[in-house]
C-alpha positions as CSV (number, residue, x, y, z in Angstrom):
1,X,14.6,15.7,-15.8
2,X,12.8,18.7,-14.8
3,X,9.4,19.2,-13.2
4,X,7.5,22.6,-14.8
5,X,3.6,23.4,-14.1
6,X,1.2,24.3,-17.2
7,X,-1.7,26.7,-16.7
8,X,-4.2,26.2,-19.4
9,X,-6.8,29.2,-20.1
10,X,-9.8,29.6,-22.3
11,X,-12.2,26.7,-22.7
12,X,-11.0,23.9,-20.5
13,X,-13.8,23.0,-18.0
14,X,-16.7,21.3,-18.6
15,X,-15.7,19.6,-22.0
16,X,-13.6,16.6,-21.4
17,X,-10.0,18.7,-21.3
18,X,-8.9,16.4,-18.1
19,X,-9.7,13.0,-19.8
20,X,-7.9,13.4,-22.8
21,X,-5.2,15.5,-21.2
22,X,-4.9,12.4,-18.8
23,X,-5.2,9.7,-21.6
24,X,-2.9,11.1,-24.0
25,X,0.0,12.6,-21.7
26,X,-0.4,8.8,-20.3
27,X,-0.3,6.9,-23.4
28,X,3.1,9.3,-24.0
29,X,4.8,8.1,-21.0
30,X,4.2,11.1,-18.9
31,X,4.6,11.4,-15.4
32,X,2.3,14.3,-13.7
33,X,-1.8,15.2,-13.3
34,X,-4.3,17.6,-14.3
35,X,-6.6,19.2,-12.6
36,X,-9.4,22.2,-12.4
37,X,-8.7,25.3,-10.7
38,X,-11.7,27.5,-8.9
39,X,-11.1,30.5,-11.6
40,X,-11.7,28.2,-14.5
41,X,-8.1,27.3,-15.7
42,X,-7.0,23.9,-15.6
43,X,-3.4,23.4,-13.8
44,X,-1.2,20.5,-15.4
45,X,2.2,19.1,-13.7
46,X,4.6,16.9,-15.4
47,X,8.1,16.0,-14.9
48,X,9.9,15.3,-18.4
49,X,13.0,15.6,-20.2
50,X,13.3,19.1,-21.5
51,X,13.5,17.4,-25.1
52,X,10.0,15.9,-24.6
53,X,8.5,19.3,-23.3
54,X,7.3,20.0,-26.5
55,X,4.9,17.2,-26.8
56,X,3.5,17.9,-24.0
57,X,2.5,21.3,-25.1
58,X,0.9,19.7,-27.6
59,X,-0.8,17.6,-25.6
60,X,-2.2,20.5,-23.5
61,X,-3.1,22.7,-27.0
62,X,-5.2,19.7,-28.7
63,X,-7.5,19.1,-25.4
64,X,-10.6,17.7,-26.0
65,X,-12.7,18.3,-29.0
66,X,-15.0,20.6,-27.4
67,X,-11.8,22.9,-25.4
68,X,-10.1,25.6,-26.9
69,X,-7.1,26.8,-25.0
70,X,-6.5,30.1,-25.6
71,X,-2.6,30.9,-23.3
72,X,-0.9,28.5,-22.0
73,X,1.6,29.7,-19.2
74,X,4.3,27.8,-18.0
75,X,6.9,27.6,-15.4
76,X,9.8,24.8,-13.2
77,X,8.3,23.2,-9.9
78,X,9.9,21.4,-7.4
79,X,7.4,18.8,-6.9
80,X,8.6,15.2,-8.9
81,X,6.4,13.0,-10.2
82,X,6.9,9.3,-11.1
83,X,3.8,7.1,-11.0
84,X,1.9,8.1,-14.1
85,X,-0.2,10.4,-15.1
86,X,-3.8,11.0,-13.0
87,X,-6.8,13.4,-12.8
88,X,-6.4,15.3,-9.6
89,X,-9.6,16.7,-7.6
């Protein structure tokens, strides 16, 4: 298992990207958190099987309704995560 940090750009503030970010990643079994960054991208941290890194991706591209993510930039982090999956502030 590997631990890899998602930045998510376009429209992801402000329209519920977090909550379902948070409730689907959860209801997956994912281990990690969201949460809004001062320039208006939304950071995401999970640590994952590199077989279930795909759905998550997913997860991240589908959002909310209202979001539209227009990159999604990726890359390994040391930090592990194992309780979960939370909204960070």
């Amino acid at each position: 298992m590997k631990s890899y940090k998602f930045i998510s750009v376009g429209r992801v503030q402000g329209v519920y990207y977090r909550a379902n970010v948070q409730k689907n990643a959860s209801k997956s079994g994912f281990n990690g958190y969201v949460k809004n960054l001062n320039d208006g991208t939304v950071e995401s941290c999970v640590t994952c099987a590199e077989s279930k890194l795909d759905e998550f991706e997913n997860i991240l591209k589908k959002g909310s309704p209202a979001s539209r993510v227009d990159e999604l930039h990726i890359q390994e982090c040391n930090e592990v995560f194992q309780e979960g999956f939370i909204v960070r502030y």
